[in-house]
C-alpha positions as semicolon CSV with decimal commas, in nm:
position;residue;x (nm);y (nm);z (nm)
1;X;-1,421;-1,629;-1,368
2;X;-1,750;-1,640;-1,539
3;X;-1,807;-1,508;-1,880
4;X;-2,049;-1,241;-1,807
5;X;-1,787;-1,114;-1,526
6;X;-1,504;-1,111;-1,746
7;X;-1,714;-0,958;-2,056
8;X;-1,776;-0,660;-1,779
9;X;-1,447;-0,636;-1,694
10;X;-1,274;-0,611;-2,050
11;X;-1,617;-0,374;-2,192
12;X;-1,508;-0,134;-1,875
13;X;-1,146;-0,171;-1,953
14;X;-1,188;-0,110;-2,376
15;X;-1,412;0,211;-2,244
16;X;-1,174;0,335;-2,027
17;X;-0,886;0,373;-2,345
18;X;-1,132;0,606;-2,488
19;X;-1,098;0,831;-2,255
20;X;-0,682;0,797;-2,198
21;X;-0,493;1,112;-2,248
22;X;-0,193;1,039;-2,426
23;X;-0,044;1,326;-2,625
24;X;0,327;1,214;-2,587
25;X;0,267;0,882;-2,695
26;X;-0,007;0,858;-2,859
27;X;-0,106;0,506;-2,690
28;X;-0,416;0,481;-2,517
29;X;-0,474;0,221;-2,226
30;X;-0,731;0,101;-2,038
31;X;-0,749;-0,124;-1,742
32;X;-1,012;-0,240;-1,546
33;X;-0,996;-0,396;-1,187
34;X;-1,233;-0,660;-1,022
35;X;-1,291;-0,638;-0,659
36;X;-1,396;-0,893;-0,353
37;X;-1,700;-0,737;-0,349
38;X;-1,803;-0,718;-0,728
39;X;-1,757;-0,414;-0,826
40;X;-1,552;-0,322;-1,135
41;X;-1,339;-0,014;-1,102
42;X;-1,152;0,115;-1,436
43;X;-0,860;0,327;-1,505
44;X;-0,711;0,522;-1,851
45;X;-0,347;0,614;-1,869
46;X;-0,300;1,010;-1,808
47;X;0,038;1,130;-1,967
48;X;0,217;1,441;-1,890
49;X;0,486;1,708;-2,020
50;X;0,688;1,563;-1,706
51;X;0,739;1,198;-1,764
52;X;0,764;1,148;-1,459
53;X;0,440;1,255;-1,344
54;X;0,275;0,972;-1,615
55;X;0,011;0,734;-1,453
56;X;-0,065;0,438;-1,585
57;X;-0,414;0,328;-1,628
58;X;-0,350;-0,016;-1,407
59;X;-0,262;0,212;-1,119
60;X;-0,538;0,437;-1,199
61;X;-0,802;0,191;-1,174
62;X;-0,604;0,017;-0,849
63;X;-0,658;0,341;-0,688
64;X;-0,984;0,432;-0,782
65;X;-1,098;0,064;-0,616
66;X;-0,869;0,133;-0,288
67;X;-1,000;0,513;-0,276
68;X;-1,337;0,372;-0,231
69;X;-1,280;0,118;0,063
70;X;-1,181;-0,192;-0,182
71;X;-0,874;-0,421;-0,042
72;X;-0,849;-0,667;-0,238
73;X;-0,869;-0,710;-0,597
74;X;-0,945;-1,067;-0,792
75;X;-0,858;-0,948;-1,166
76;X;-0,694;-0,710;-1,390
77;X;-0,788;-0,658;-1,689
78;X;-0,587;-0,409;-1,944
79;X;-0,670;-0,319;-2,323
80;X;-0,518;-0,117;-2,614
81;X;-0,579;-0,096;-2,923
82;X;-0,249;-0,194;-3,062
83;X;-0,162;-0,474;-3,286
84;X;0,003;-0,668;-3,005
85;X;-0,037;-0,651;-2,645
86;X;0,060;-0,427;-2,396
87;X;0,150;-0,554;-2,035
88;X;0,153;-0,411;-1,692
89;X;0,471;-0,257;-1,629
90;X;0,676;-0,353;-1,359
91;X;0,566;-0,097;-1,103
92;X;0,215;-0,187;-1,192
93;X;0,234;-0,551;-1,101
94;X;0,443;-0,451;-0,774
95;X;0,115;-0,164;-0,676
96;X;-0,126;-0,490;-0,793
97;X;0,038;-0,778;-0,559
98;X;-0,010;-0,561;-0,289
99;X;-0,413;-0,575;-0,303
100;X;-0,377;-0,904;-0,492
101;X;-0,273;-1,284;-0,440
102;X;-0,230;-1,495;-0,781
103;X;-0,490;-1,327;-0,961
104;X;-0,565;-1,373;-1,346
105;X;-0,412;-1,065;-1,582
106;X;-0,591;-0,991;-1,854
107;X;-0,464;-0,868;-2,182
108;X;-0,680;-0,761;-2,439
109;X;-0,712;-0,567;-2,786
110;X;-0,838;-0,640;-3,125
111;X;-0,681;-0,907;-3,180
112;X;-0,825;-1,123;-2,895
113;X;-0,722;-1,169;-2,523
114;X;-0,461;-1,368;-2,318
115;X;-0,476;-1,433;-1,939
116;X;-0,153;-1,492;-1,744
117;X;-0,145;-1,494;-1,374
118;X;0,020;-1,247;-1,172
119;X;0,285;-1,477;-1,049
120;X;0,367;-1,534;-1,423
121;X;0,426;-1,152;-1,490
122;X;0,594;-1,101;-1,167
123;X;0,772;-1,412;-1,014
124;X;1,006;-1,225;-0,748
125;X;0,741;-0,984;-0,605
126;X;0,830;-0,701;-0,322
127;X;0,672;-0,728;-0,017
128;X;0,589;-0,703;0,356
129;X;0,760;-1,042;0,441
């Protein structure tokens, strides 16, 4: 991925936290998606009184890209502010593999970035075969 590319997709990602609603946990996320096309859909976590009914800011910004005709995504890239990194969760890699070969996962904060593939984070994926 080139530089300018993945400077987009982190900058969109960092914005995104500042706009998470998290009054439960008080730990904002932000993602960021990369599509076929180019385009650069991002996502903030949005918590609720109902656990339950939390979304994470991965699958926001995975549904924002699908919601707008994307189908397949080439990056993720998530950011908090936190002093270590915060990963995907589990149901968050399983909603990415499904627009999404082996793409590069991003993790980011202040304290610099680290890129894993999606295979890495989830080695036993769910799917249609």
């Amino acid at each position: 991925m080139e530089n300018e590319v993945l400077d987009k997709l982190l900058d969109a990602a960092t914005e995104a936290a500042e706009h998470s609603y998290s009054p439960y946990s008080g730990f904002p996320v932000g993602a960021a998606v990369l599509t076929a096309d180019g385009s650069i859909y991002s996502g903030t976590n949005v918590e609720n009184a109902s656990y339950g009914a939390t979304m994470c800011a991965e699958r926001v910004a995975i549904f924002k890209a699908v919601s707008e005709g994307a189908d397949k995504i080439l990056a993720l890239a998530v950011y908090t502010s936190a002093a270590e990194f915060a990963f995907p969760c589990g149901m968050c890699l399983q909603v990415l593999s499904e627009f999404a070969e082996d793409i590069p996962v991003i993790v980011a904060g202040d304290s610099g970035m680290k890129t894993f593939s999606l295979s890495e984070l989830l080695p036993h994926r769910f799917g249609r075969e």
